[in-house]
C-alpha positions as CSV (number, residue, x, y, z in Angstrom):
1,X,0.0,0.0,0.0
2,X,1.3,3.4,-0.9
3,X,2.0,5.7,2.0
4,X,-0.1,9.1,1.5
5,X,1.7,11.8,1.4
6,X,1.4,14.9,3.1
7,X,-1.3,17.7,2.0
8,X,-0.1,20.7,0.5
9,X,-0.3,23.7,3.0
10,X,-2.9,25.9,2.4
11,X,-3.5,29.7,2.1
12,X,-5.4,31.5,5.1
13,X,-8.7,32.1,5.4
14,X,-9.2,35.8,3.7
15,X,-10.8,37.0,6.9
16,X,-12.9,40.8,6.7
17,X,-10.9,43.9,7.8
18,X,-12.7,47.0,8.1
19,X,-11.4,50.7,8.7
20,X,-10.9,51.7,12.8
21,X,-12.9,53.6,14.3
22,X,-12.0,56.4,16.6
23,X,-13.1,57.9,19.6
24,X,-12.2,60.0,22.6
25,X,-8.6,59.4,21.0
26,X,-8.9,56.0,21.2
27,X,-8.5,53.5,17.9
28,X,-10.4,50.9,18.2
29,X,-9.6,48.1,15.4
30,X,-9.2,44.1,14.2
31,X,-6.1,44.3,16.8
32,X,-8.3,45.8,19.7
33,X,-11.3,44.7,19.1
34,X,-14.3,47.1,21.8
35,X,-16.2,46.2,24.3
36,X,-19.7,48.1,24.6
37,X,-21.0,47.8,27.9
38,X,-24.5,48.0,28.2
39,X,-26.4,49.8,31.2
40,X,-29.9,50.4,31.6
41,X,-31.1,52.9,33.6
42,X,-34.6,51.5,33.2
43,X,-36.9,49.7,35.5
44,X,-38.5,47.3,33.1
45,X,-35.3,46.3,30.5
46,X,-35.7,42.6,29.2
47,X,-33.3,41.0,31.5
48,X,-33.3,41.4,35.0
49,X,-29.8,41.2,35.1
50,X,-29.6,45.0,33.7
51,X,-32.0,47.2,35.2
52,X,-30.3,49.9,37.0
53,X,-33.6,52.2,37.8
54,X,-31.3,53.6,41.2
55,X,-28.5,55.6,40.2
56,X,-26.0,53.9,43.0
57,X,-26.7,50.5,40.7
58,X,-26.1,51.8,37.5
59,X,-22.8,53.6,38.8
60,X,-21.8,50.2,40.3
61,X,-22.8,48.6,37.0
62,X,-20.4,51.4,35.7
63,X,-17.3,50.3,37.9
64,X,-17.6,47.0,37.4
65,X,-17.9,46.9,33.4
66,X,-14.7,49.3,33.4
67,X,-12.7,46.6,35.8
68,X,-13.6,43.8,33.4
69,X,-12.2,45.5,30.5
70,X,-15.1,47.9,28.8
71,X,-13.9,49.8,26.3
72,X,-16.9,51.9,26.0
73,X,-20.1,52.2,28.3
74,X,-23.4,52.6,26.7
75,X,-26.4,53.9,28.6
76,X,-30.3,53.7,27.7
77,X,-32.7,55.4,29.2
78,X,-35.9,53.8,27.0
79,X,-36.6,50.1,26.9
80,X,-36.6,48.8,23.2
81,X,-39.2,46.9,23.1
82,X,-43.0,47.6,22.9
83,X,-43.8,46.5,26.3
84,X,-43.7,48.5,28.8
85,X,-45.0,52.6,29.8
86,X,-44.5,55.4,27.4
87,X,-41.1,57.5,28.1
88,X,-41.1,60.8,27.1
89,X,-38.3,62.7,26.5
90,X,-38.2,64.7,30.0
91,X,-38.4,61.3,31.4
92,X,-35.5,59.9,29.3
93,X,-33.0,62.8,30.5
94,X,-33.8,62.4,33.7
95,X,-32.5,59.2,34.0
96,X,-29.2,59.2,31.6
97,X,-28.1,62.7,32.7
98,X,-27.3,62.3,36.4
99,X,-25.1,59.1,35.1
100,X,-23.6,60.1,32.6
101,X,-22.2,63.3,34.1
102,X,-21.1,60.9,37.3
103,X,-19.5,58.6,34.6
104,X,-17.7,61.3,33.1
105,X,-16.4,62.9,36.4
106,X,-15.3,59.3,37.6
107,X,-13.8,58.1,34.3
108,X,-12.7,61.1,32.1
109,X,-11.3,59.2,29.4
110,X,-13.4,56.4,29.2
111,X,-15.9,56.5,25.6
112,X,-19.5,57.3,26.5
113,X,-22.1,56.3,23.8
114,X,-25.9,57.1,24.4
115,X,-28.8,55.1,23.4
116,X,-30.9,57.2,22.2
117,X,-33.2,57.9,18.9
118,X,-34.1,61.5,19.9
119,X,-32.2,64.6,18.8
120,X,-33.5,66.9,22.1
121,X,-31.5,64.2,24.1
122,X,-28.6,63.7,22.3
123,X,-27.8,67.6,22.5
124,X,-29.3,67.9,26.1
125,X,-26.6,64.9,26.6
126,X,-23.9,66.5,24.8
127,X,-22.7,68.4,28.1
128,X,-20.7,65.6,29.6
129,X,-18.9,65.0,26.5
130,X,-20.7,62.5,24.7
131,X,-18.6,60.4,22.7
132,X,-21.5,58.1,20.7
133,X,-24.9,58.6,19.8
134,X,-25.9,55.0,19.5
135,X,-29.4,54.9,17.5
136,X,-30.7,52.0,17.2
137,X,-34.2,53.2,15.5
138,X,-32.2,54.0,12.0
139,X,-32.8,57.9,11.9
140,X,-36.3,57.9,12.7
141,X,-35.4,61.3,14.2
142,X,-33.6,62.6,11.1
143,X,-32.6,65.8,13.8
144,X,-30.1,63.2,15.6
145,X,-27.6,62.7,13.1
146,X,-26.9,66.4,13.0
147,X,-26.4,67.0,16.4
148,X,-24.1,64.2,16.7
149,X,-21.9,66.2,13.8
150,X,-22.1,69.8,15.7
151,X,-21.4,67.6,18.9
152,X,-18.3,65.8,17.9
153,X,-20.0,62.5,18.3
154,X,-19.9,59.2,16.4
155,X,-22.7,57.8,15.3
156,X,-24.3,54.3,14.9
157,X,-26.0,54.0,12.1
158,X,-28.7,50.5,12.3
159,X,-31.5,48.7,10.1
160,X,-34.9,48.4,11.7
161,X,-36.7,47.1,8.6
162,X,-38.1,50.7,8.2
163,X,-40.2,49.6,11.8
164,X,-40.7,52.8,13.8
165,X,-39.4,53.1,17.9
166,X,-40.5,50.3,20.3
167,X,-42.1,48.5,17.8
168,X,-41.7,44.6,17.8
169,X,-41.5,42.4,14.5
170,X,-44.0,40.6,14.2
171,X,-44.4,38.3,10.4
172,X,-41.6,40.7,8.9
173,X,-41.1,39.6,5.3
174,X,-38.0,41.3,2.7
175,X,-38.6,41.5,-1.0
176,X,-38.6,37.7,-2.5
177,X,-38.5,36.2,0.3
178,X,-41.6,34.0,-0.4
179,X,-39.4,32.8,-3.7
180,X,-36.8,30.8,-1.5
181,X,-34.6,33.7,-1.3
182,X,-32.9,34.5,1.9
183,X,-30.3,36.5,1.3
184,X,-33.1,39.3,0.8
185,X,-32.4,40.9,4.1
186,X,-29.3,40.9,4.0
187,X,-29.4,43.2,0.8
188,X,-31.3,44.9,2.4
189,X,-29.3,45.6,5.5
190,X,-26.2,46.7,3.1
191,X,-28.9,48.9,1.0
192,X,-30.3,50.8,4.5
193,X,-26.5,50.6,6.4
194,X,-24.6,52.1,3.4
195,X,-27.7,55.0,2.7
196,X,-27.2,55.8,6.4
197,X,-23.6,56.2,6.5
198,X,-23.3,58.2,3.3
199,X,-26.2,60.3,5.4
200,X,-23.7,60.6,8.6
201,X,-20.8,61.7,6.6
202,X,-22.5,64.4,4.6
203,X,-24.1,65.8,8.1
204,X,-20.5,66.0,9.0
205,X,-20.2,62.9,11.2
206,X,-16.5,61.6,10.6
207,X,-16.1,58.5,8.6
208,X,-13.7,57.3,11.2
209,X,-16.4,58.4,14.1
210,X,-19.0,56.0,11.8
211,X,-20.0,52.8,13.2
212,X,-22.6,50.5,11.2
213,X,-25.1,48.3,13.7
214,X,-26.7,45.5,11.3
215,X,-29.2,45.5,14.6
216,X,-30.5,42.2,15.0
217,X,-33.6,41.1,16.5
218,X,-35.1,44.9,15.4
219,X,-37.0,44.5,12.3
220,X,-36.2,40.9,11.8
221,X,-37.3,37.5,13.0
222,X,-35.1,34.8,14.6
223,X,-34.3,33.6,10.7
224,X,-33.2,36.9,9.8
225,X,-31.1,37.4,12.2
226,X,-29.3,34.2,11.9
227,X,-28.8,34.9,8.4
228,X,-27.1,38.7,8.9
229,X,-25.1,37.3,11.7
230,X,-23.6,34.9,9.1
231,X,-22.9,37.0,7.0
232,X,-21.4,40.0,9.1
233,X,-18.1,39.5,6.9
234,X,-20.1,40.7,3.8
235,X,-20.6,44.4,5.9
236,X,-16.8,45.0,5.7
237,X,-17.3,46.1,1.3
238,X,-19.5,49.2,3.1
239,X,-16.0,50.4,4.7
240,X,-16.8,51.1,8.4
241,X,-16.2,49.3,11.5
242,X,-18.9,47.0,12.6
243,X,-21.0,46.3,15.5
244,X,-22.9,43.4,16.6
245,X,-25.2,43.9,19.5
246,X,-26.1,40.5,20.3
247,X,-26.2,40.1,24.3
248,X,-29.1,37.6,25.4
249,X,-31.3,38.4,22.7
250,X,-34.5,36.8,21.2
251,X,-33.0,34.9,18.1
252,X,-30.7,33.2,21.1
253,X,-33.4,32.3,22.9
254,X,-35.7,31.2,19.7
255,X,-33.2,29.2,18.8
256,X,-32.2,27.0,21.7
257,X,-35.4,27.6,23.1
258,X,-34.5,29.2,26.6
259,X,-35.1,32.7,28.1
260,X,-32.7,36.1,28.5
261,X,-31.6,34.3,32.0
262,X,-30.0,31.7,30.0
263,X,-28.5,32.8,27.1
264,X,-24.9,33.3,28.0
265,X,-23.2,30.6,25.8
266,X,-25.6,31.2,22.8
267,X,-24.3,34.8,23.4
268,X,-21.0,34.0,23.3
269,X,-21.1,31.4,20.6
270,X,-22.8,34.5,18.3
271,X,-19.5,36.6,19.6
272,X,-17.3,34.5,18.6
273,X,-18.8,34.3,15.4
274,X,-18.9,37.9,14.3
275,X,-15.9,38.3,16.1
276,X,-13.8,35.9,13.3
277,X,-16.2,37.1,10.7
278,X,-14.9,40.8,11.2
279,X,-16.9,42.9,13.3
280,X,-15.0,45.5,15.5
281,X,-17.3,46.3,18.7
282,X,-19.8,43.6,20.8
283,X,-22.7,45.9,23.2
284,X,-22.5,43.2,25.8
285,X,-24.5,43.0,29.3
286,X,-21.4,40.1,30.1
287,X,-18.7,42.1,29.5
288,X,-15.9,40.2,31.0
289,X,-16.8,36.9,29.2
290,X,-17.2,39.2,26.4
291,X,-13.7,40.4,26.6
292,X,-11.9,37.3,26.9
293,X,-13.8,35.6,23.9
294,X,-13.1,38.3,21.4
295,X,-9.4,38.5,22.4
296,X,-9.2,35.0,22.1
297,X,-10.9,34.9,18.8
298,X,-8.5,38.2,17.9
299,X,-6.0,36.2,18.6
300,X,-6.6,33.1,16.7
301,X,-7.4,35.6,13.4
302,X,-3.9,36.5,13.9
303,X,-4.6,40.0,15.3
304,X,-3.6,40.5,18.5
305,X,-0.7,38.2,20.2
306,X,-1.0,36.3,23.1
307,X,-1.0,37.9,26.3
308,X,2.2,35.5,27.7
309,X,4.5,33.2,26.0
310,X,5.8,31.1,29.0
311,X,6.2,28.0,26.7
312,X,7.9,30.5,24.4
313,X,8.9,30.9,20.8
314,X,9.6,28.8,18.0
């Protein structure tokens, strides 16, 4: 019998880079890749593990997200989904502004992003030196992208399926879908991201201050957002860093069937995922599991080195 010989070595992977963004003079890149932390200052936010109502939680929250390596800390001040009270605007800046400007006095160089998709708070917020305007509601305030150029701020830019605030989907459907073809919202998604970033730049926004959201679980059903996620790499041709916000959310749960509670390792397999696949920034509730598994994933890409080398070098 003839002995098989050895396979040819193989080229790498061609694995997605995109441009870095930049913040608060930081550079955040496929060699650091950024931690969002996420924290609620809502009584009613999907998990319990993230509603910060008190102020002494949230800044606890705060503390404990820096220490376990947040790049940048994102605060909300309006649930997401449809359940829950009305909050108006007054209501909104009553509970972001006392953190923020605590945040900012504790941690003066640490990136503060804002979950918001109204304009009025964005420029109330501006005060403490807001550093992102994240708006997950893809300009439904078409006000908000402007103030975050005459602030300074970055700016995400998301795809809702054109689905107005706090609105859950419900039997979404994307052009030809019924004829077998799923890559519809995912066309869609580069069609709304790359309108919405050419929209940021021309309001002034920096390109490198530009952050594009696919936004998964808003505007799309479990399938949909299994499909995006997959293809996160195919983002990178648009030319801005990516985020994927993924913590505990529904198409985890749909998919292995369990609630927010429980959705850890589906998190983190997701993470992983758009992690190798390219995308820059994770808004995580875990942050330190978070950290470790893009760094590890980072590292494995070929990006960042390890930490030690106690067995050393070949």
């Amino acid at each position: 019998m003839a002995t098989p010989s050895a396979p040819a070595a193989t080229d790498p992977l061609a694995l997605a880079h995109t441009p870095p963004l930049r913040l608060r003079g930081r550079t955040f890149d496929h060699t650091h890749l950024a931690v969002m932390a996420i924290v609620n200052r809502t009584p009613d936010s999907f998990w319990g593990g993230n509603r910060h109502a008190e102020l002494d939680s949230a800044l606890q929250a705060l503390r404990e997200a820096v220490a376990a390596g947040a790049d940048i800390v994102d605060v909300g001040g309006v649930r997401a989904g449809a359940q829950g009270p009305v909050v108006d605007a007054a209501e909104e800046l009553r509970r972001v502004m006392p953190f923020l400007e605590a945040a900012r006095t504790e941690f003066p160089d640490l990136v503060l992003s804002l979950d918001t998709w109204r304009s009025e708070v964005a420029r109330e917020a501006s005060s403490v030196g807001l550093d992102l305007v994240n708006d997950t509601w893809a300009g439904h305030d078409p006000d908000l992208v402007h103030v975050a150029a005459e602030i300074g701020a970055g700016i995400v830019v998301s795809h809702t399926g054109g689905l107005p605030p706090r609105t859950d989907p419900v039997a979404v459907t994307y052009a030809d879908e019924q004829g077998g073809d799923d890559l519809a919202v995912v066309r869609d998604v580069l069609r709304v991201l790359a309108e919405g970033a050419a929209a940021a730049v021309t309001a002034g926004v920096a390109p490198e201050r530009v952050l594009i959201d696919p936004t998964l679980d808003f505007g799309k059903t479990t399938r949909h957002s299994l499909t995006v996620l997959a293809h996160t790499g195919d983002l990178a041709v648009l030319g801005y860093p990516i985020l994927q916000a993924l913590s505990r959310k529904d198409f985890v749960g749909e998919t292995l069937d369990l609630p927010a509670d429980d959705r850890l390792e589906g998190t983190l397999g997701a993470t992983a995922i758009a992690a190798w696949l390219g995308a820059t920034v994770f808004r995580a509730h875990d942050v330190r599991a978070t950290r470790r598994v893009v760094d590890m994933v980072a590292t494995i890409r070929g990006d960042r080195p390890p930490a030690l080398s106690v067995r050393g070098e070949p």
